[in-house]
C-alpha positions in Angstrom: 2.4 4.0 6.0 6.0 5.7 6.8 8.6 3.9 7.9 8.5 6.2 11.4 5.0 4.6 12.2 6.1 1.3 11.4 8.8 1.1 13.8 6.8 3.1 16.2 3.8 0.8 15.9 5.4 -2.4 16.9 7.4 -1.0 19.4 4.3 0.7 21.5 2.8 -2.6 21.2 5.3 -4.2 22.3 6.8 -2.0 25.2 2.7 -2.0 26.3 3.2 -5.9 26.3 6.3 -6.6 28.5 8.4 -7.6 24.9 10.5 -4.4 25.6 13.3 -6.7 25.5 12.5 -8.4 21.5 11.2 -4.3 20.3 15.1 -4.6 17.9 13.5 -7.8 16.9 9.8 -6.4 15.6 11.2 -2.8 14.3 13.6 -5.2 12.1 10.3 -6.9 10.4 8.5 -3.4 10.7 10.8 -2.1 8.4 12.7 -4.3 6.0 9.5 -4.7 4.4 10.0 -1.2 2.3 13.7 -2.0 1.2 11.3 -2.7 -2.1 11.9 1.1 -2.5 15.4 0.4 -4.3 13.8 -1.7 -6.2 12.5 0.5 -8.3 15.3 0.9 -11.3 14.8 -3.2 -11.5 11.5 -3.3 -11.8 11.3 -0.5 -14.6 13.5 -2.5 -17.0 11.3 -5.0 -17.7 7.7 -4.7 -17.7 7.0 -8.2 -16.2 8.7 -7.1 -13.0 6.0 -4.4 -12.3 6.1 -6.5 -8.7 9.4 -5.3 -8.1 7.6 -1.9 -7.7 7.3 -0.3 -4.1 4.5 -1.8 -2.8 4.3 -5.1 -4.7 5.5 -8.3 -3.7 7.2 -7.4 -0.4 4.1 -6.5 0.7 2.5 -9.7 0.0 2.4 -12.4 2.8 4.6 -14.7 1.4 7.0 -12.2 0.2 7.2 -10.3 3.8 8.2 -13.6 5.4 10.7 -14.1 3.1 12.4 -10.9 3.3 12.0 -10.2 7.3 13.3 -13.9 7.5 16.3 -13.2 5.0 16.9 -10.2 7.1 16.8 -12.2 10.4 19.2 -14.5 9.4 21.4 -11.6 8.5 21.4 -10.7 11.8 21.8 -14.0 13.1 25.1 -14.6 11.0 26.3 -10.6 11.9 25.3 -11.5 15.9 27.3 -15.2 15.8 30.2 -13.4 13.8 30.3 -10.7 16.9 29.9 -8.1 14.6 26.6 -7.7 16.8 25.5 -7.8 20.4 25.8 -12.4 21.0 22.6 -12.2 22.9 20.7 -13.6 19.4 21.8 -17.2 21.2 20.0 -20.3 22.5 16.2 -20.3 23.2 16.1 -16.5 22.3 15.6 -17.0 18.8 12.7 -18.7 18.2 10.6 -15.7 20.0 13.4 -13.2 17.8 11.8 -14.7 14.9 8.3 -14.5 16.0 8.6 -10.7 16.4 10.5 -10.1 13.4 7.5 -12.1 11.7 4.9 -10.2 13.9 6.8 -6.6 13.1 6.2 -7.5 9.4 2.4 -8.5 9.6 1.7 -5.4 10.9 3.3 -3.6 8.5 1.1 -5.1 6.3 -2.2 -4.3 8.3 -0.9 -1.2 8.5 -0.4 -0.9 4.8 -3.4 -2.4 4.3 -5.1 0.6 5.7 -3.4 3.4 4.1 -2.9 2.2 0.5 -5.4 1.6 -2.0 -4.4 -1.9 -2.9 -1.6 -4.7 -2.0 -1.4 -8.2 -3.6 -2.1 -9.7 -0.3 -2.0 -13.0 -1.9 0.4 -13.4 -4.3 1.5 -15.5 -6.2 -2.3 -17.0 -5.5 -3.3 -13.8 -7.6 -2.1 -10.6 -8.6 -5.3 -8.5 -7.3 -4.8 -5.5 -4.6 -6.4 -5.8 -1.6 -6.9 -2.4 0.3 -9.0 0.1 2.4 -7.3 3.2 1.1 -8.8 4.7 4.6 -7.0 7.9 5.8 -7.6 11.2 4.1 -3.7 12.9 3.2 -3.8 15.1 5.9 -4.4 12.8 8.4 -2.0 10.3 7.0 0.5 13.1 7.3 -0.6 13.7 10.8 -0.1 9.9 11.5 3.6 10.6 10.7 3.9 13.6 12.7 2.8 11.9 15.9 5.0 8.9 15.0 7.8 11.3 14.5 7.0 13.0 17.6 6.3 10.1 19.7 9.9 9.0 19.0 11.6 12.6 19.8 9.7 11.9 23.4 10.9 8.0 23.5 14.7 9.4 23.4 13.7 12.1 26.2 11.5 10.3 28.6 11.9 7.2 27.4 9.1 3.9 26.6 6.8 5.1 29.4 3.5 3.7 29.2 1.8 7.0 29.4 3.8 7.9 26.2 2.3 4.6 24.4 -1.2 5.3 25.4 -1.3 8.9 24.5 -0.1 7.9 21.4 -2.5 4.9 20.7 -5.2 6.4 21.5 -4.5 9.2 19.2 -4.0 6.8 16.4 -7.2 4.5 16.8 -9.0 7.7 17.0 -7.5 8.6 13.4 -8.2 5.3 12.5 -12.0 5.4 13.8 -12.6 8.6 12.5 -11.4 7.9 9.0 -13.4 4.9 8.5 -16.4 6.4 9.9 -16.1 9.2 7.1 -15.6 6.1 5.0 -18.8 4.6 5.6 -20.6 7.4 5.4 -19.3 7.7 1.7 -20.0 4.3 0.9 -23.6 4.8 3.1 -24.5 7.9 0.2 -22.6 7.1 -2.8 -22.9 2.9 -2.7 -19.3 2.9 -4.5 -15.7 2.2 -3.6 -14.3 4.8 -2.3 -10.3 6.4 -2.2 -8.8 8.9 -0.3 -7.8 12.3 -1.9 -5.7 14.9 -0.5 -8.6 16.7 0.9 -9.7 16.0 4.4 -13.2 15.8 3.5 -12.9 14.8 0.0 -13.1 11.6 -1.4 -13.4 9.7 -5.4 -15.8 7.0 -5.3 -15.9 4.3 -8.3 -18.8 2.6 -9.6 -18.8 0.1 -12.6 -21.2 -0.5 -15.1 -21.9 -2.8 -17.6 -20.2 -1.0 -20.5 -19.1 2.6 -18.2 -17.2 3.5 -15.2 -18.7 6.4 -13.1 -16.3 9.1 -10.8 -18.0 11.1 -8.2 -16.2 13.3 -6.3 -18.0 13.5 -2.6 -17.2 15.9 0.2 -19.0 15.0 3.3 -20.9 18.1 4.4 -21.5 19.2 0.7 -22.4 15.7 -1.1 -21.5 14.9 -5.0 -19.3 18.0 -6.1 -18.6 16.7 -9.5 -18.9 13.8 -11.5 -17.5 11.8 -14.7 -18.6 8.9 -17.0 -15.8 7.0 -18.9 -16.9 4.5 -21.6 -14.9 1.2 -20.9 -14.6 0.8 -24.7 -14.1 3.0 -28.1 -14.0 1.8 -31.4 -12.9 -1.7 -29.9 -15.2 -4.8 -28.5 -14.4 -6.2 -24.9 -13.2 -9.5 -26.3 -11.1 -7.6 -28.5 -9.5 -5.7 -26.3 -9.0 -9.1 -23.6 -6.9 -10.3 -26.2 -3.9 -8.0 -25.1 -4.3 -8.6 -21.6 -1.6 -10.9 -21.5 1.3 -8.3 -22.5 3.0 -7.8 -19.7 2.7 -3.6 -20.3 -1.1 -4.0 -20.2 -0.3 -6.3 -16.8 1.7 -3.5 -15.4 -0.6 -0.5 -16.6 -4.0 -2.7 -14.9 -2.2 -3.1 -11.5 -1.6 0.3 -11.0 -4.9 2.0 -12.3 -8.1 2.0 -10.3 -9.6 2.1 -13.9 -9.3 1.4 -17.0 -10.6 2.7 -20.7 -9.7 0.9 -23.8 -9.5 2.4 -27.5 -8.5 1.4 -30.9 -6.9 4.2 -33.1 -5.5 3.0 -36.3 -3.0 0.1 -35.5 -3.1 1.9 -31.9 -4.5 0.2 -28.6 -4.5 3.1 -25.5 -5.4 1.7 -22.7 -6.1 4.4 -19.9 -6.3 4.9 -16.6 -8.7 8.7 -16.2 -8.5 8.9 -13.2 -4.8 9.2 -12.9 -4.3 10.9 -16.3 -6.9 13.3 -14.9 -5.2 13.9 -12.1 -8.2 13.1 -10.2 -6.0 10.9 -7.7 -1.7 11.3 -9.0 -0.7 8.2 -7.3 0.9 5.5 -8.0 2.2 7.4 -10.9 3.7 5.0 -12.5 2.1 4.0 -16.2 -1.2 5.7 -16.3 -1.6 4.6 -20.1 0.0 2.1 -22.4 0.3 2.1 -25.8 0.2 -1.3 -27.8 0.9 -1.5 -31.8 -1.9 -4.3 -33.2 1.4 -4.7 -35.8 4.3 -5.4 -33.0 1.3 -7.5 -30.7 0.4 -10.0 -33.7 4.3 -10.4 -34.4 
């Protein structure tokens, strides 16, 4: 999600609640989660610190607590040294904490919804987690009526007529997208990724030694279709043995599949779907290319 509906999310739930007064508290945690976007120039220096990434381990469970406590404290040392409002005193900050904590979480539900994968649980594991529910366009409208709900916050201020039009708007997005989602799943039986067609989604199924790519439009059905062969000219026990680089790491956390092949002293491993351009993101290493040489050495 945008950083517009993350702040506005936490603060509609928590004007609704009576926490108007703590709403600096849960925007903070809302937010702070996507400093991960400066990240970036770290993260592609090394390949082991594919994490770094947007999207990585900030938005893990144990990574958002650290950094919306990190940030907290921040504020805590800015507020003491009157370089902020000195109302971060006394029994107010436990609850401050608890809403920067809660302003995080639902970041991460939030994210959750929207992306097609977040390692939820690391450093438990490294795996994605992910609905990848809302369709581009109504992601984009999500951010529109975030952005607009904020324009009318500054003119009318946190009425609760503001908060409900705008919740109910967004759990109707939200209902609506996952109903098209299980109606995918219903026909197709796959796993199933928003595209940047309203209607349109890819849906994955694995086989044994294939991956199958069906794009499905709800009122028209299967539209096309694609088989990729897992492996060429290498065996799966061959291929596991490179794994462990921290390229092929990078390249399999990014890619909803992937294809491996052996050409000379060349290992590609592929991602088609993104080097098709079937889904473009994240766009970061589609394919990797190992040397059998430089791995044995």
């Amino acid at each position: 999600m945008d950083i517009f509906t993350h702040a506005v999310a936490i603060l509609v739930i928590l004007s609704i609640t009576g926490n108007a007064a703590f709403i600096p508290f849960g925007v903070l945690g809302a937010v702070i989660i996507d400093i991960d976007m400066a990240y970036a120039f770290i993260a592609r220096r090394n390949a082991s610190l594919f994490l770094l990434f947007h999207g990585g381990i900030n938005h893990s469970i144990l990574g958002s607590t650290i950094v919306s406590l990190i940030a907290f404290g921040a504020t805590f040392v800015l507020s003491s040294a009157g370089l902020f409002p000195a109302y971060l005193q006394g029994k107010i900050v436990i609850p401050a904490i608890a809403f920067v904590l809660a302003g995080a979480y639902l970041h991460l539900v939030l994210d959750y919804l929207a992306a097609p994968g977040l390692p939820l649980l690391y450093p438990l594991t490294e795996k994605r987690f992910g609905l990848s529910l809302f369709p581009m366009p109504l992601y984009f409208l999500i951010t529109v009526l975030s952005m607009i709900y904020l324009g009318g916050m500054f003119l009318w201020g946190l009425t609760p007529e503001l908060a409900a039009v705008y919740g109910t708007i967004f759990v109707g997005i939200i209902v609506i997208s996952l109903g098209m989602k299980c109606f995918v799943y219903h026909k197709t039986h796959g796993k199933s990724f928003q595209t940047f067609h309203s209607f349109q989604w890819l849906v994955v199924r694995e086989e044994n030694a294939s991956f199958t790519v069906v794009i499905y439009e709800i009122f028209r059905g299967v539209t096309k279709e694609f088989k990729f062969e897992k492996y060429h000219n290498i065996t799966p026990s061959d291929a596991s043995q490179y794994d462990r680089l921290p390229e092929v790491k990078r390249h399999k956390y990014f890619s909803y599949i992937t294809t491996v092949e052996k050409n000379g002293n060349e290992i590609i491993f592929r991602d088609p779907v993104r080097e098709e351009g079937l889904i473009s993101y994240p766009p970061w290493y589609p394919s990797v290319r190992i040397s059998t040489i430089e791995a044995a050495s």
